[in-house]
C-alpha positions as CSV (number, residue, x, y, z in Angstrom):
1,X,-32.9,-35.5,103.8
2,X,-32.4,-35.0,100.3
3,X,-28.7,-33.3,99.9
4,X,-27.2,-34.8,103.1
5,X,-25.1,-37.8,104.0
6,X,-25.5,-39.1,107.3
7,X,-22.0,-40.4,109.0
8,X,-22.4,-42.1,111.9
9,X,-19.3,-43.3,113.8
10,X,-20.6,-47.0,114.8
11,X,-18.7,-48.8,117.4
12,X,-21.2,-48.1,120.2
13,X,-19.7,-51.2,122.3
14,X,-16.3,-49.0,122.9
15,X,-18.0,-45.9,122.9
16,X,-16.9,-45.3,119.2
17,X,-13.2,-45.4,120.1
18,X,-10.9,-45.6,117.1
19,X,-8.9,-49.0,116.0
20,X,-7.5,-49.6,113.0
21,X,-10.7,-51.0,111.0
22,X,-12.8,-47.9,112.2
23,X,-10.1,-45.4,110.4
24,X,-10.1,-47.5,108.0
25,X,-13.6,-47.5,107.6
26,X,-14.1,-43.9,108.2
27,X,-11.6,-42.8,105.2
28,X,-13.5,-45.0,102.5
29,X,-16.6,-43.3,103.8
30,X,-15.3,-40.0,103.1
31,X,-14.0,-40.9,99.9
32,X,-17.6,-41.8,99.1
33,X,-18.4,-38.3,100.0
34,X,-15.8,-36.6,97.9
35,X,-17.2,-37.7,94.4
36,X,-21.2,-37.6,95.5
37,X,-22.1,-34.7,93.7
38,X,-25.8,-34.7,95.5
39,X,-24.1,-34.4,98.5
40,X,-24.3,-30.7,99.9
41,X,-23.3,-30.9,103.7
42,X,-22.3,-34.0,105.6
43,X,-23.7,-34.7,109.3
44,X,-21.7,-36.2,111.6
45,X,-22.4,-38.1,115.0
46,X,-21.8,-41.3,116.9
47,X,-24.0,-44.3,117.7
48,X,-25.2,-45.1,121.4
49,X,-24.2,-42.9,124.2
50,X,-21.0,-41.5,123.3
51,X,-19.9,-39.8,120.0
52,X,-16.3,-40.8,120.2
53,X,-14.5,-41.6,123.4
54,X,-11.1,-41.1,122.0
55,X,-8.5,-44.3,120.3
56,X,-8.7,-47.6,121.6
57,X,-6.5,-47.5,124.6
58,X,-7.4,-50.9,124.8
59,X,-5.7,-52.5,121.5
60,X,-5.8,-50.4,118.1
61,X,-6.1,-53.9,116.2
62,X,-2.3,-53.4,114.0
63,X,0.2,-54.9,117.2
64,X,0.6,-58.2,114.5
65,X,2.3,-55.8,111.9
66,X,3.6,-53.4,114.3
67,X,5.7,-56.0,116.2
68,X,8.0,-54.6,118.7
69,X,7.8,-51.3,119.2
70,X,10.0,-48.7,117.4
71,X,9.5,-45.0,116.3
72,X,9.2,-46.0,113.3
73,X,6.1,-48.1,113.5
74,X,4.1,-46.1,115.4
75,X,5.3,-43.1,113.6
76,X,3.2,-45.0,110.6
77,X,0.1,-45.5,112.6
78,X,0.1,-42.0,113.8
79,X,0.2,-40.8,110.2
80,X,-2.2,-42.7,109.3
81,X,-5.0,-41.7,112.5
82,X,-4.3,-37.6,112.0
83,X,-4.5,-38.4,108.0
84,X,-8.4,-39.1,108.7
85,X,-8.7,-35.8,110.7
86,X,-7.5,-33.9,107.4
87,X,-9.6,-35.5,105.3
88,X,-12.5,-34.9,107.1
89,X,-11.5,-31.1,107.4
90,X,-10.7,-30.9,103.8
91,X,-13.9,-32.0,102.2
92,X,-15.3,-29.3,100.1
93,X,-19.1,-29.9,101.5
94,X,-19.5,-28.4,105.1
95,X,-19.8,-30.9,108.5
96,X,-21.6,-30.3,110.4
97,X,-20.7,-32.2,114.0
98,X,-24.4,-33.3,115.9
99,X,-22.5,-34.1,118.9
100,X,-23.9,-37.0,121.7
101,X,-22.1,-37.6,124.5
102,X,-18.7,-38.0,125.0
103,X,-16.3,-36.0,122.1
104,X,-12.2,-36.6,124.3
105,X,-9.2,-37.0,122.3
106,X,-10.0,-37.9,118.6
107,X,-13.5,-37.6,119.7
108,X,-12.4,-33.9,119.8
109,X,-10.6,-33.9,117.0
110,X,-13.9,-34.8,114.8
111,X,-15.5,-32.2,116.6
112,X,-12.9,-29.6,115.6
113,X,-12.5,-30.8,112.2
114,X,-16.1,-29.9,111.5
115,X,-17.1,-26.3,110.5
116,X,-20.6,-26.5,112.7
117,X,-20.8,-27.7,115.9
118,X,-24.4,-29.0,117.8
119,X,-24.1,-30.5,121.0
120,X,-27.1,-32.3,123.4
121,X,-26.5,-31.2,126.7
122,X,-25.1,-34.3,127.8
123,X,-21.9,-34.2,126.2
124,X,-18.4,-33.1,127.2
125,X,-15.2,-32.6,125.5
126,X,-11.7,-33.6,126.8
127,X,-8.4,-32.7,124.9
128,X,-7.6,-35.7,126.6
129,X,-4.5,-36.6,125.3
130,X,-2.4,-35.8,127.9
131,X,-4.6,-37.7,130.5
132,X,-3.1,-41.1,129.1
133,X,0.5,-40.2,128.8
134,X,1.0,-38.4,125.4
135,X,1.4,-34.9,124.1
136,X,-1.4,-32.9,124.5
137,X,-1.0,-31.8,120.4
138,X,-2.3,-35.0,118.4
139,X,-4.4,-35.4,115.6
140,X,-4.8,-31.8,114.2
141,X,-6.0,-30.4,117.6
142,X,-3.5,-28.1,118.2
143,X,-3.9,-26.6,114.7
144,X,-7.6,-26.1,114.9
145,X,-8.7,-25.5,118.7
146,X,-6.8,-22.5,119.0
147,X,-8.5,-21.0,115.7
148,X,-12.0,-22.3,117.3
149,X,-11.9,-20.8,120.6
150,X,-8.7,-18.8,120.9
151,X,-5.5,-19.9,121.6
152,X,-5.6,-19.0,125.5
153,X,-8.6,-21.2,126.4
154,X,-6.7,-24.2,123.9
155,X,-3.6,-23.8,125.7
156,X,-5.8,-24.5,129.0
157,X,-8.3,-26.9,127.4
158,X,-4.7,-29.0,126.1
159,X,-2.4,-28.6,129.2
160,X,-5.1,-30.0,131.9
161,X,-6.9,-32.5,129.8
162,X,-9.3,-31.4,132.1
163,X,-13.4,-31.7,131.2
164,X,-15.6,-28.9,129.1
165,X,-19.2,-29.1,129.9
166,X,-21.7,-28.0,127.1
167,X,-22.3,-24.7,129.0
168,X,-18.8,-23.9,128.8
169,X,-18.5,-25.5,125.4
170,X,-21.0,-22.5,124.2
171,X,-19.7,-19.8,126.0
172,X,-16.0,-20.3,124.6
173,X,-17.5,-20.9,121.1
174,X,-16.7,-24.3,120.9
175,X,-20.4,-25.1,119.9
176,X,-23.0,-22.6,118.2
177,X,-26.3,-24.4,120.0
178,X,-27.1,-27.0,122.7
179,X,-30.1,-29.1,122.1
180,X,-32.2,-31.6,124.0
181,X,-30.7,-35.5,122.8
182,X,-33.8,-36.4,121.0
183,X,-33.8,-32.6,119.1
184,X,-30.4,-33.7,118.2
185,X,-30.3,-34.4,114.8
186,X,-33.2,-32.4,113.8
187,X,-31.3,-29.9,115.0
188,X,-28.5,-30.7,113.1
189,X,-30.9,-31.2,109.3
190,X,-32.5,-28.0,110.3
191,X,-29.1,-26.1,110.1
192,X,-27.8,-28.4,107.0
193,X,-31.3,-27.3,104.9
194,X,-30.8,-23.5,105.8
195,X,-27.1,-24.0,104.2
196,X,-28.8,-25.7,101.3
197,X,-30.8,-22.5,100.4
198,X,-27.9,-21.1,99.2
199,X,-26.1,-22.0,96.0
200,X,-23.7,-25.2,96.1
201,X,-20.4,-23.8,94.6
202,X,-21.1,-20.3,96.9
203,X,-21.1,-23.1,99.4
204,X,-18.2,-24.7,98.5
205,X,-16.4,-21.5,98.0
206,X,-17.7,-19.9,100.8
207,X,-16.3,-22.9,102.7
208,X,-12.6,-22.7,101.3
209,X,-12.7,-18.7,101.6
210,X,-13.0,-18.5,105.3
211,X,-10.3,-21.3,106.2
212,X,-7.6,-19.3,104.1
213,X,-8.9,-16.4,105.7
214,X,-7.7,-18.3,108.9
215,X,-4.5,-19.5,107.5
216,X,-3.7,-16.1,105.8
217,X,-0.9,-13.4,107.3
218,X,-2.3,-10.3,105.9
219,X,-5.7,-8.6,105.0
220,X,-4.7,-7.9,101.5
221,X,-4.1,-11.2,100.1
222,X,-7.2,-12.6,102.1
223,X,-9.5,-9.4,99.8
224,X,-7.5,-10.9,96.6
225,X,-9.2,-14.4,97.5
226,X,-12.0,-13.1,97.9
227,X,-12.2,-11.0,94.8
228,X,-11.6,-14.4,92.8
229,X,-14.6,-15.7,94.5
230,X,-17.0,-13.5,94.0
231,X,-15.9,-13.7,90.0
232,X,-16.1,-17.0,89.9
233,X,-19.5,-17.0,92.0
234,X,-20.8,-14.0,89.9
235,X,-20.6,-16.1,86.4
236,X,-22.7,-19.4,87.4
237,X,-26.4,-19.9,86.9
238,X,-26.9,-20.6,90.0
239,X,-25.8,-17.1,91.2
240,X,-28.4,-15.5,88.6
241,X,-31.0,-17.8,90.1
242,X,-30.8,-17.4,93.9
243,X,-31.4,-13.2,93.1
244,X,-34.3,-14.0,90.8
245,X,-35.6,-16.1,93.5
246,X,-34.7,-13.6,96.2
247,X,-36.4,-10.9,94.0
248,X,-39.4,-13.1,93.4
249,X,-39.2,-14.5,96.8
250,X,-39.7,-18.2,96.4
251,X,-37.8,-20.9,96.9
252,X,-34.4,-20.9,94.3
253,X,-34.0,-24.0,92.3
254,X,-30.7,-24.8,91.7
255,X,-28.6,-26.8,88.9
256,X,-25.2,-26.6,89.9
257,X,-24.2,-24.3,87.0
C-alpha cells in the first residue's frame, strides 16, 4: 500500500528471537524509515508463527567480543537491545503492531513500543522477563506498559511473567481489535489508510502531542503544547485542504505543505 512500510521481523526458525544481527538489522531498517518522506505509518509484524518470542536465550551471537563476563560488557549489550526499543517508539510516523503469535519479553516490548496494536487470536503476550532469571523491567517495558494498561495490571503482568491471552489482552487495553490470522494484515492496512486520510504533519504532530501529554505533570503545560500545534497545524496547506475536502466531501489530496 502506497504510504506504508511493511517491517517484518524475519527469523521464523527461532521464532523471531533477537541476536545481535537481528538488532542490528532492525535499527538500519528504521533508519531507512526515518528519512522516507513517502512513508506515513509503519506496520509491524513477524514471519512464521510467532511475532517475537523474546532474545535468544540460546546465544545472542556477541560472546567472542564479550569474553568473560563482567558488568561492564553486558551493560554494553543491554544498551544497545533497549536502544532499538526507543527508536522504534520515537519515529515520528505511527506503528502500528499486526501482532501473530507469540509477543514475550522483547516480543512485548515491540508491541508496546507501537502506538496501535492488532492481534490474531492466537497470540499471547508474556512480560517474560522474569521467567528466565532477570528483572522483570527491561527493554522500555516498565516505562510504557503501565501507561498502556495501567500501572496495576503492569505491576501484575511484570511480577508473574505469567501469560495474557488476546481476550484479556483487549479487555485491559493492551490491543484495540482481535482479528482472524489471515484478516491480519488487512486489518492492520485498513487502520494505516484510515490514519492516511488525515494530513501527514497533523499526523506527525498529533503523534508527538499525545506522548508528552503522557509524559507531562500538569494540565496547563500539556494545553500550551497543544496550542503550538494547532498553530503550526493551522498554517499548512495541507490543513486548508483536508476542510475544503471535508466541505466538498471527497477525498483530500495532500502535498505535505
Amino acid at each position: 500500500m502506497p504510504g506504508v512500510r511493511l517491517l517484518t521481523l524475519n527469523r521464523p526458525e527461532k521464532l523471531n528471537t533477537l541476536n545481535r544481527d537481528f538488532v542490528e538489522e532492525f535499527k538500519a531498517a528504521l533508519a531507512v524509515v526515518r528519512v522516507d518522506r513517502n512513508c506515513r505509518v509503519v506496520v509491524l509484524t513477524g514471519a512464521g508463527r510467532a511475532f517475537c518470542a523474546g532474545i535468544d536465550l540460546g546465544g545472542y551471537g556477541d560472546e567472542d567480543q564479550i569474553g568473560e563476563p563482567s558488568p561492564i560488557n553486558y551493560l554494553v549489550r543491554q544498551e544497545s537491545i533497549a536502544d532499538l526499543f526507543v527508536q522504534l517508539h520515537e519515529l515520528e510516523v505511527p506503528v502500528i503492531a499486526a501482532i501473530n503469535g507469540a509477543a514475550a519479553g522483547a516480543g512485548l516490548a515491540f508491541a508496546c513500543a507501537s502506538d496501535i496494536r492488532i492481534a490474531a487470536k492466537s497470540s499471547i503476550f508474556a512480560a517474560s522477563f522474569i521467567r528466565a532469571g532477570y528483572s522483570g523491567c527491561d527493554v522500555g517495558v516498565s516505562w510504557l506498559l503501565p501507561r498502556i494498561v495501567g500501572a496495576g495490571r503492569a505491576h501484575e503482568l511484570m511480577l508473574t511473567g505469567r501469560r495474557c491471552g488476546t481476550e484479556e489482552a483487549l479487555r485491559i487495553g493492551l490491543v484495540t481489535a482481535i482479528v482472524e490470522p489471515d484478516q491480519l494484515l488487512s486489518a492492520a492496512y485498513s487502520k494505516a489508510a484510515e490514519i492516511m486520510l488525515n494530513p501527514p504533519f497533523s499526523v506527525q504532530l498529533t503523534k508527538e502531542g499525545m506522548w508528552h501529554a503522557v509524559e507531562s505533570t500538569d494540565m496547563r503545560s500539556t494545553v500550551a503544547f497543544e496550542n503550538r500545534q494547532q498553530v503550526l497545524t493551522a498554517l499548512t496547506q495541507d490543513c486548508d485542504e483536508a476542510q475544503r475536502a471535508f466541505l466538498s466531501k471527497r477525498a483530500p489530496v495532500y502535498t505535505f505543505r
